[in-house]
Backbone as numpy.savetxt, mean C-alpha at the origin, in Angstrom:
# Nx Ny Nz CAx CAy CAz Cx Cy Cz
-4.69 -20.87 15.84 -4.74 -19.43 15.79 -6.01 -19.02 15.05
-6.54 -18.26 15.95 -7.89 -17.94 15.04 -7.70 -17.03 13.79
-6.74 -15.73 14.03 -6.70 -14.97 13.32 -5.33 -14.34 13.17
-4.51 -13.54 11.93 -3.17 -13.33 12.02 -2.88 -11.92 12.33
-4.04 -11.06 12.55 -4.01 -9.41 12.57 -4.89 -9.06 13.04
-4.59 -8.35 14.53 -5.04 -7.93 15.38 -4.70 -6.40 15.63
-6.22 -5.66 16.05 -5.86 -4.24 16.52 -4.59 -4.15 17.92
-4.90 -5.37 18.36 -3.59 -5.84 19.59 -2.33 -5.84 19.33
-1.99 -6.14 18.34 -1.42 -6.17 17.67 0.05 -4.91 17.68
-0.84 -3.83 17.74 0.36 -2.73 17.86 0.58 -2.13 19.53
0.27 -3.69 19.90 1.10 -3.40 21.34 2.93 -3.73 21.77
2.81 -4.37 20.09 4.34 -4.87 19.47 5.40 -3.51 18.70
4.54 -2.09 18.84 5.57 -0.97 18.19 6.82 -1.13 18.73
6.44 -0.93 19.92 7.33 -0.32 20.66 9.09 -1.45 20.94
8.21 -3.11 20.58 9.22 -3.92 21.05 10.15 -4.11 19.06
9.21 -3.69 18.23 9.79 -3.61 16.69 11.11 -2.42 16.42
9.78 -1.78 16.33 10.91 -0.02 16.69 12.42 -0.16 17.76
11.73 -0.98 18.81 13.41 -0.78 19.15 14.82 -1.58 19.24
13.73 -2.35 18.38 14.69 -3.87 18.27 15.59 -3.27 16.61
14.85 -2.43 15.83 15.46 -1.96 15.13 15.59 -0.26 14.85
16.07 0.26 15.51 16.07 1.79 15.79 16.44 2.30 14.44
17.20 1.79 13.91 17.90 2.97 13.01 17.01 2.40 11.47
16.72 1.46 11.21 15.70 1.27 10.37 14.69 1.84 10.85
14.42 2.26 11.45 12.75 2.13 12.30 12.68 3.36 12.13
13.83 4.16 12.17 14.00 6.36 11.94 14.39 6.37 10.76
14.64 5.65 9.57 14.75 6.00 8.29 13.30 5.34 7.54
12.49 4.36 8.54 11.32 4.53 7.80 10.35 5.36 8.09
10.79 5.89 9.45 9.34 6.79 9.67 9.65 8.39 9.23
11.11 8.60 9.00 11.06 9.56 8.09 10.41 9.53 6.68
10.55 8.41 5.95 10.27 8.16 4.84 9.39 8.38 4.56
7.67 8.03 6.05 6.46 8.03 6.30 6.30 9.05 6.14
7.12 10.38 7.00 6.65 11.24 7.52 6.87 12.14 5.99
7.82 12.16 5.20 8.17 12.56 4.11 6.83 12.74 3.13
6.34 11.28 3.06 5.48 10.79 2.22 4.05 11.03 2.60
4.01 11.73 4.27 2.11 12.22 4.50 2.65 13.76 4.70
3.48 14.44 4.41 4.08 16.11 4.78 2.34 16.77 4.06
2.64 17.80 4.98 1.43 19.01 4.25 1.70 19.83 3.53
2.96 20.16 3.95 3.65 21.09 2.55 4.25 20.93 1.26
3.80 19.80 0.60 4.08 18.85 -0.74 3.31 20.20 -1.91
3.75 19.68 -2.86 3.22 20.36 -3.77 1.74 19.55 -4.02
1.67 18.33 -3.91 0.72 17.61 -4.32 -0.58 17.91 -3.16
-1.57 18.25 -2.96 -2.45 18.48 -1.89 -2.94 17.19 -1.07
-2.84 17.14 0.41 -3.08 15.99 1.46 -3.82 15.68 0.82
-4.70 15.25 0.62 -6.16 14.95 0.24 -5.67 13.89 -0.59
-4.99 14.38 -2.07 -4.52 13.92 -2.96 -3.43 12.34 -2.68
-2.94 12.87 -1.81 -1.74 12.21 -1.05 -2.21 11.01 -0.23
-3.19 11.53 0.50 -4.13 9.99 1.22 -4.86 9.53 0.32
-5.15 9.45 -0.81 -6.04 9.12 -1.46 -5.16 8.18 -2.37
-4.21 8.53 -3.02 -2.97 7.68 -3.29 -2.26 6.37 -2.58
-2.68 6.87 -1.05 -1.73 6.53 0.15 -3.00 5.44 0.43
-4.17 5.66 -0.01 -5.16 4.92 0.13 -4.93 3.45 -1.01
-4.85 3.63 -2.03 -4.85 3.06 -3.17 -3.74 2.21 -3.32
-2.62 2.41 -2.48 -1.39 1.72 -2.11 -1.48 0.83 -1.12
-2.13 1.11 -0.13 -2.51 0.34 1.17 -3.09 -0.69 0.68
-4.86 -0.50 -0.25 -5.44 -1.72 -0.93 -4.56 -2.18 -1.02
-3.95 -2.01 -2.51 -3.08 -3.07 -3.29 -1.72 -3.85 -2.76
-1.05 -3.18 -1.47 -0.41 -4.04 -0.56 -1.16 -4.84 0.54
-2.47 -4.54 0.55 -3.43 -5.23 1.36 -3.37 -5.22 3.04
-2.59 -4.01 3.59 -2.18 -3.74 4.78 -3.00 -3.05 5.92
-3.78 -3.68 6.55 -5.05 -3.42 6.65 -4.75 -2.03 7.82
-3.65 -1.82 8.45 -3.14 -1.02 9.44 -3.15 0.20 8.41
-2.90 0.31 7.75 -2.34 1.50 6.56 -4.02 1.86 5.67
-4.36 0.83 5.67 -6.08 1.13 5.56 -7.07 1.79 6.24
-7.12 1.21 7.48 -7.39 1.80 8.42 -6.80 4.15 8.64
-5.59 3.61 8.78 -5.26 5.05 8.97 -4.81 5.72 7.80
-4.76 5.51 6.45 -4.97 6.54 5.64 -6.38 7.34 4.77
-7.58 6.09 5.43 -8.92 6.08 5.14 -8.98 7.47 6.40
-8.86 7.49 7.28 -8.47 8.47 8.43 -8.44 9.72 8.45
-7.02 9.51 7.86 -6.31 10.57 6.97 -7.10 11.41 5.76
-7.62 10.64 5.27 -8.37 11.36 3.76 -9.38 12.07 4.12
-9.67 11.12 5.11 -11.35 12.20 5.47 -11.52 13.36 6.12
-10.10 13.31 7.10 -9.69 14.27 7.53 -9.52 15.25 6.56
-8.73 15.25 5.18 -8.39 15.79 4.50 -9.51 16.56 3.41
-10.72 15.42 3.90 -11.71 16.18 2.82 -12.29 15.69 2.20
-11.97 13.90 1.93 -12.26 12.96 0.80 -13.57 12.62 1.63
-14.05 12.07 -0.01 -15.58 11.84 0.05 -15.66 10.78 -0.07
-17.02 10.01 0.41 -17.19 8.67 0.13 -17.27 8.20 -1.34
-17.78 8.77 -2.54 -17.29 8.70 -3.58 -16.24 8.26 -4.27
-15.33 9.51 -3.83 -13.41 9.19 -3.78 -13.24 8.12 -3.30
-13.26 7.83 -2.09 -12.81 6.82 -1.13 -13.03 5.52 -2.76
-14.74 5.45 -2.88 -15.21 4.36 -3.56 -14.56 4.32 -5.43
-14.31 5.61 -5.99 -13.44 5.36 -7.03 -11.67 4.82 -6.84
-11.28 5.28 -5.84 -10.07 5.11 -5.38 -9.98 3.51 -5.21
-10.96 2.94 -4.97 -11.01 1.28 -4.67 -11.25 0.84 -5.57
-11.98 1.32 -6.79 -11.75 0.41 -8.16 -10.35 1.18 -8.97
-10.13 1.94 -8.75 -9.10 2.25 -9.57 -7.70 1.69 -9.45
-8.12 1.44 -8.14 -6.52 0.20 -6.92 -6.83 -0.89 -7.78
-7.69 -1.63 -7.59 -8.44 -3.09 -7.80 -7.78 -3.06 -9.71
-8.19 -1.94 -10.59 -7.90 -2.11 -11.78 -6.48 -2.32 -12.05
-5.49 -1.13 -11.48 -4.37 -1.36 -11.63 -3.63 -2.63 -10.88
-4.20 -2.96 -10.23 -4.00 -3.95 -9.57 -3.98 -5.64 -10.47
-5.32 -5.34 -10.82 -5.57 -6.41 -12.52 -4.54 -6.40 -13.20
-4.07 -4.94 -13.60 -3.34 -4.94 -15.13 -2.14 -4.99 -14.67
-1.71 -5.32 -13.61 -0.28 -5.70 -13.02 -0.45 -6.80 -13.23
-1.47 -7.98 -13.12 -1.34 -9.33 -13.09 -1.23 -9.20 -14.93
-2.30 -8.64 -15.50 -1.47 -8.96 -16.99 -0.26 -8.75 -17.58
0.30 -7.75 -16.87 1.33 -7.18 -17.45 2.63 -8.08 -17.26
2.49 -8.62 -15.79 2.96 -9.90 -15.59 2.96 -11.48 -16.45
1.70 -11.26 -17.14 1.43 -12.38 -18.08 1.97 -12.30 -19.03
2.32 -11.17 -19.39 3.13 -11.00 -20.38 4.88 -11.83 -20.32
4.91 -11.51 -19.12 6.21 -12.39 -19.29 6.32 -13.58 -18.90
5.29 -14.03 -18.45 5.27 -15.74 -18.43 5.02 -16.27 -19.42
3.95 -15.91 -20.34 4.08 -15.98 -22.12 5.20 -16.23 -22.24
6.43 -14.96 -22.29 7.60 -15.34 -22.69 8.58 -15.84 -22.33
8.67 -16.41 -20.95 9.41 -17.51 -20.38 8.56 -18.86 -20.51
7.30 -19.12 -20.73 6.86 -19.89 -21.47 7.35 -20.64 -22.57
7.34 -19.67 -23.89 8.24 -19.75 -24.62 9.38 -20.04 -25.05
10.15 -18.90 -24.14 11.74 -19.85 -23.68 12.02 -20.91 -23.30
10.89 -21.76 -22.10 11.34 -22.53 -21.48 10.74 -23.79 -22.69
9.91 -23.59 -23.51 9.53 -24.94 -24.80 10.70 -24.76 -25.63
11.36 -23.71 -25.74 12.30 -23.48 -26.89 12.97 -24.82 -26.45
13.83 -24.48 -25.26 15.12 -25.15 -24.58 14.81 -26.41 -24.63
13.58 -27.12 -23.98 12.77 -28.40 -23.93 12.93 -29.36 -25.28
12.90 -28.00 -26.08 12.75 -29.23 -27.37 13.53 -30.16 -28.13
């Protein structure tokens, strides 16, 4: 296999979606919930978020179309480019924050050992 993700790829909606219907309408409500225009929070704001989530789940489909989305909305290449270190940072301090508790199952696990 050359590669695992293909724009071809979403020639498979239609056989996903209906293999699971009723998941498939409680997530795209969820979607549809989560890109609405009438939020208090402004679109712009919302893809730009929606941007920063996509990075850090690394979903290149959701990349693609919320990068889309933003620009539509207004976002600047700027944004776009703070929005990608600001993913990337929190993204870091999840792995420390995580370290934090391997430290302490670390710990635990020499306690028990000894």
């Amino acid at each position: 296999m050359s590669h695992y993700q293909s724009p071809k790829d979403r020639a498979y909606v239609d056989a996903l979606v209906n293999a699971a219907s009723k998941e498939a309408a409680a997530f795209f409500n969820l979607k549809y919930t989560a890109e609405r225009k009438d939020g208090v929070i402004p679109i712009k704001y919302r893809e730009l978020m929606s941007v920063a989530v996509a990075l850090t789940t690394q979903c290149a489909y959701c990349i693609e179309s919320h990068i889309k989305n933003a620009v539509e909305a207004g976002a600047t290449q700027e944004e776009i480019a703070e929005t990608v270190f600001i993913a990337a940072a929190l993204r870091a301090g999840g792995a420390v924050g995580n370290g934090l508790l391997a430290m302490r199952l670390f710990e635990e696990a020499s306690n028990t050992n000894v």
